[in-house]
N, C-alpha and C positions, 0 to 999 in steps of 0.2 A: 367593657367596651361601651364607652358611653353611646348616647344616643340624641336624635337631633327633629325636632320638630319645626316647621313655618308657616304659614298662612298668611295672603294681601287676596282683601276682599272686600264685601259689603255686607256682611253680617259679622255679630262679636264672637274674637278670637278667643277668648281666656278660656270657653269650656271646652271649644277645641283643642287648643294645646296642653291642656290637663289632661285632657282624654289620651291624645296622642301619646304623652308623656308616660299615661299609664301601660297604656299599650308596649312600651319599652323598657319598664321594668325588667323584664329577664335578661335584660342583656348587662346588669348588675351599675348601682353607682351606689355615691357616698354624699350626694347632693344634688339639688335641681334647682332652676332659676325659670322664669318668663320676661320678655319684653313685651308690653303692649302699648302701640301706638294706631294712629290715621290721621285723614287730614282734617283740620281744623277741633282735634283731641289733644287734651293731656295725656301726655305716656307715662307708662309705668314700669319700673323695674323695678319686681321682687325674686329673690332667690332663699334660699332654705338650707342649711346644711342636715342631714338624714333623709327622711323620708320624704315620699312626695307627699303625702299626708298633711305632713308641716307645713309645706308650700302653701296647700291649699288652706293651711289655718290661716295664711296669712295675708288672701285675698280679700276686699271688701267690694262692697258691692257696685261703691263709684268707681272701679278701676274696670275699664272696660278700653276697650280696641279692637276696629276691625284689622289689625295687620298687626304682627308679631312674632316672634321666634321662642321657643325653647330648647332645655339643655336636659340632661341626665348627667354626671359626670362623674367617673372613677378615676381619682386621685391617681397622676404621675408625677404632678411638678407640684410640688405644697400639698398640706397637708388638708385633709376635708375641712374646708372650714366656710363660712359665708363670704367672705372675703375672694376664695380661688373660685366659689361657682360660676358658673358660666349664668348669663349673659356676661362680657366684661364691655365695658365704656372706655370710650377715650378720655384722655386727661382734657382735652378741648369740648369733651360732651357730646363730640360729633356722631360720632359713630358705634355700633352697638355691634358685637359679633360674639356669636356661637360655633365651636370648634370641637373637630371629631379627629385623633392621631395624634402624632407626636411631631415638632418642629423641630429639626435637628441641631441648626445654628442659630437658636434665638439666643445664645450668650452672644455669639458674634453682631448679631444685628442689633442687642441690647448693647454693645459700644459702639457702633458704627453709626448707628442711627439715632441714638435716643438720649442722648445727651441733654441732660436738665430737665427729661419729663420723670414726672414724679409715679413711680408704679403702685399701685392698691393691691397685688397680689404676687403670687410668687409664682405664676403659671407664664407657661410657652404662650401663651393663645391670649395673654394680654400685648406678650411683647409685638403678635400679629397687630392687632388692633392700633397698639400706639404707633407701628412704623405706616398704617394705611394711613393715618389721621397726618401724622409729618408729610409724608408723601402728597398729600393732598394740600394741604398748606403752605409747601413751602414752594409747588412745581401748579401751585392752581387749577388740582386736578376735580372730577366729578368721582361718587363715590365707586361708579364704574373702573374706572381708569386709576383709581386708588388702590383697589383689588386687584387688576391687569398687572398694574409696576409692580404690586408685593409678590404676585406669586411669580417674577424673573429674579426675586431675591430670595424667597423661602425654600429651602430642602428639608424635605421630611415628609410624613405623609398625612391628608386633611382634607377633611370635608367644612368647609366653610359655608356659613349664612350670615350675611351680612346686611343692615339696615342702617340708614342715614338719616338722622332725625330731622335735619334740615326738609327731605324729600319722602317721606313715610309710606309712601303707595309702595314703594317696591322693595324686594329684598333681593340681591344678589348674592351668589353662589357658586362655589367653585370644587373639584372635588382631583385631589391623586391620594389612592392606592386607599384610598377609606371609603363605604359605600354611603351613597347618595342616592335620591330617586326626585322625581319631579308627580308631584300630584297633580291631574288637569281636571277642575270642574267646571259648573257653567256660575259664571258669575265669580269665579275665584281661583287659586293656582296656590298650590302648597308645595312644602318641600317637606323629605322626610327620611331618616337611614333605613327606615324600611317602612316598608306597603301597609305592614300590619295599623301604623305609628295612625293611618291616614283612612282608611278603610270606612270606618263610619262615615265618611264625606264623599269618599269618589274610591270606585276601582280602576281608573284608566290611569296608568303610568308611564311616564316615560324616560329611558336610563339618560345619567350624564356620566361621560367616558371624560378616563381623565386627562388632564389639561384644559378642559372645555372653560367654558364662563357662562351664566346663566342667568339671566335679568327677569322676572317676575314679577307680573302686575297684576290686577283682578281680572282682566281681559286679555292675558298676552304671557308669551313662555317664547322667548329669544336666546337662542346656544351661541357660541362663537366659539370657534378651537381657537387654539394656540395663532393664531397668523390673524385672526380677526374675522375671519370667514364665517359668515354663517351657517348653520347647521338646521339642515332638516331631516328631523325623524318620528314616524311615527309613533302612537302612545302603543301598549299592547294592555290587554284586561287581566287584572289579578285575578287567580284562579282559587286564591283563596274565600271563603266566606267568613261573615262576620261570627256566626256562631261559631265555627269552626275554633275561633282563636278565644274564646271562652271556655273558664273552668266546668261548667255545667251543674252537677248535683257531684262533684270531685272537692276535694280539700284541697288538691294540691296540681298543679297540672304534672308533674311527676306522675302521680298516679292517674289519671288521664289517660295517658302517653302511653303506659302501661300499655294499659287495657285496648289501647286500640292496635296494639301489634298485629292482633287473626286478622282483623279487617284492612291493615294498610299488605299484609302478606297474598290477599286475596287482591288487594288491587294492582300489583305488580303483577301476579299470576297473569292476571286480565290483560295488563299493558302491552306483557311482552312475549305472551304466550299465544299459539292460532290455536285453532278448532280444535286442532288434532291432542291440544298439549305439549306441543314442540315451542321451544325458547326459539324465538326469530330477534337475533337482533342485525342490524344493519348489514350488510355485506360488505361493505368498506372500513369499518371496525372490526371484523371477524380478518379482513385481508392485513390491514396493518398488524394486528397481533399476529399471528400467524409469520410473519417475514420476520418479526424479533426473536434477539436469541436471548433476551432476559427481558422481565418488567418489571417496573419499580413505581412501587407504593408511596403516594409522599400524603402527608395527611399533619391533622393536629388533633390534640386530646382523644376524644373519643373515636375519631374517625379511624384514628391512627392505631387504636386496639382493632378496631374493625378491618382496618388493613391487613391484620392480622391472621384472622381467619378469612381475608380472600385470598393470602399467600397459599393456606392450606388447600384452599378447593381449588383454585388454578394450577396449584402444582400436583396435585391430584388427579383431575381433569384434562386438564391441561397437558400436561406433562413439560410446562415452559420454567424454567427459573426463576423467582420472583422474591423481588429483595424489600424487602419493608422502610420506610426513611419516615421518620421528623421533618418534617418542612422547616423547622426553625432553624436546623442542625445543618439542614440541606443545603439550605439555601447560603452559607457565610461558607463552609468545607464541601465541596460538592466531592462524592468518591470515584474513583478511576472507571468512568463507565464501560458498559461491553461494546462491540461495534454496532449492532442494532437494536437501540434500546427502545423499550414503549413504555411509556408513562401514565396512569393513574393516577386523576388528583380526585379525594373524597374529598367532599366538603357540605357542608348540611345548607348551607348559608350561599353558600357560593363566590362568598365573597372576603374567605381568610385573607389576609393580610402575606403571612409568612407562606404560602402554599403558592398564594399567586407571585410573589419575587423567585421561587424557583419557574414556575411556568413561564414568567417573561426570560430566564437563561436558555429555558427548553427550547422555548420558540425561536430565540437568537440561534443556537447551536442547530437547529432545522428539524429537529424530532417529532415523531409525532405523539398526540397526548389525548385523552380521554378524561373529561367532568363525569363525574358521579357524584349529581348535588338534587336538592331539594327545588330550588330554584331558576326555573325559566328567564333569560336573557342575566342571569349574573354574568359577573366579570369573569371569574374561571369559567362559565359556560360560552361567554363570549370569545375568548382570548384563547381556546383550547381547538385541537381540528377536529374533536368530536363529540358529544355530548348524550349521555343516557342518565335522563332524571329519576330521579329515586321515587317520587309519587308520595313519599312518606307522610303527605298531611303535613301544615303546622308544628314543630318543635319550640316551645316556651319555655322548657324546664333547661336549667346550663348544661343539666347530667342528659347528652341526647340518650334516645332508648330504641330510635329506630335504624342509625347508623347501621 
């Protein structure tokens, strides 16, 4: 799952989005890239195929920018190479963007649209780039409104950051079914696929749902949905700390993670247990389950072994029926469900991909559904009608341990 760092400000960007960058490592890539640009600066593009280490061999010391983007990325479309890392440029030079998910009709759009622009790569997420740059040149658009018209043409799923070399204060952003977040400090405004990416700069955050549009200055954070309308919403404070998402005197955060199982088991005790000992969870989560005559599990990787053993203690407990699903599986072959079904979606992140296209069927079909995530104001926490967080602390290692 690659990952996505931004920053427009007034101090230099490069250690910041190294940093961020690093901070995203566990979410695995085969390549990194940086844009650095401001006004009246020469910009830079370097990218790196392996490590980010390499990246960083390849900085010097005159390449500085206060505004800029970075990439993490794990090869879909070509193969790791310096050439498919992300940042990509347009063939006009104009435009620089960074891309998180999969475009599903960029062969279409690569005849429809791009006729005689010459590609540098073999990725979806240039062919984005080049149809904003035509869009913009051929219809005399601003880099705004070049973003607007691509995403009534693109299907698939993306979180975009985009910069305009012509206009370098700001970056634009747009985000479906891939996670995004907005950074807000004083003096500067970030973007980033998650909190961790950004943490050393500011904990106040605030989510972009998707279809939004998102414009970004050192002074200014402006939403627009889908119709053009402005959006106002409040930031909320990460509740993470910055130690927290450090290895500490550990090799590994694997082993970490471990080791903090007694203490994250004592802090759910605390969460959701009163005085007496007794588990109090909500009364309208206890009411909705209780009315179903099965529940169903939908999860990915590790969550989805862990589904496993809550099939056994609810139907245990419980005494309710409880069917276990693949969200990947679920989601394209849904199975013949019961008349009152209730839904469980685990998720560590909050923000699976495959987990949440079965919740938006849930929510069409009018069901009711339950988040069990790490993650306060995620998208499955948001999009679901009930929500009980896990508390689990920080997960950095791919193998979760506190699922």
């Amino acid at each position: 799952m690659c990952g996505i760092v931004g920053i427009v400000g007034k101090k230099q960007a490069k250690e910041i989005l190294i940093q961020g960058l690093e901070k995203l490592e566990y979410r695995g890539y085969d390549s990194a890239g940086i844009y650095l640009t401001g006004k009246n600066q020469k910009d830079h593009l370097i990218k790196a195929s392996g490590r980010i280490a390499v990246l960083k061999e390849k900085l010097t010391e005159n390449m500085q920018g206060t505004s800029g983007i970075g990439h993490t990325r794990w090869a879909t479309h070509g193969e790791p190479s310096i050439e498919n890392a992300h940042p990509h440029i347009s063939a006009d030079q104009r435009f620089v963007l960074v891309h998180n998910g999969v475009i599903e009709n960029f062969e279409e759009i690569k005849e429809n649209y791009l006729e005689g622009v010459d590609l540098a790569s073999e990725t979806d997420t240039e062919i984005a780039v080049q149809l904003m740059a035509v869009l913009a040149k051929k219809q005399n658009l601003t880099a705004k409104q070049a973003l607007k018209k691509s995403l009534t043409i693109i299907r698939g799923s993306y979180a975009f950051a985009l910069m305009d070399r012509e206009d370098p204060e700001f970056i634009y952003a747009a985000k479906n079914k891939s996670p995004l977040l907005i950074g807000v400090g004083e003096g500067f405004n970030a973007i980033c696929s998650d909190a961790m990416a950004m943490l050393s700069e500011t904990n106040h955050f605030v989510e972009i749902h998707d279809g939004e549009l998102v414009v970004l200055s050192a002074d200014a954070v402006t939403i627009e949905d889908a119709e053009g309308q402005t959006v106002v919403r409040d930031s909320f404070e990460a509740s993470l700390d910055l130690t927290d998402i450090e290895k500490g005197t550990y090799s590994y955060y694997m082993l970490k993670e471990i080791d903090e199982q007694p203490a994250v088991m004592r802090r759910i005790l605390q969460k959701y247990c009163n005085e007496e000992q007794k588990l109090e969870i909500p009364a309208e989560i206890i009411s909705d389950i209780l009315k179903s005559d099965r529940i169903y599990i939908v999860a990915c990787g590790t969550s989805w072994h862990a589904g496993w053993v809550g099939k056994y203690l609810l139907e245990t407990c419980g005494n309710i029926p409880v069917e276990v699903h693949l969200s990947s599986e679920f989601g394209y072959n849904m199975p013949i469900l019961s008349k009152n079904p209730f839904f469980i979606f685990l998720s560590q992140s909050g923000e699976t991909a495959d987990s949440r296209q079965v919740l938006v069927q849930i929510n069409q079909l009018g069901f009711p559904s339950l988040t069990l995530t790490n993650v306060s104001g995620s998208t499955l926490s948001r999009e679901s009608k009930h929500t009980l967080l896990l508390h689990a602390g920080p997960e950095i290692a791919v193998a979760s341990t506190k699922a």
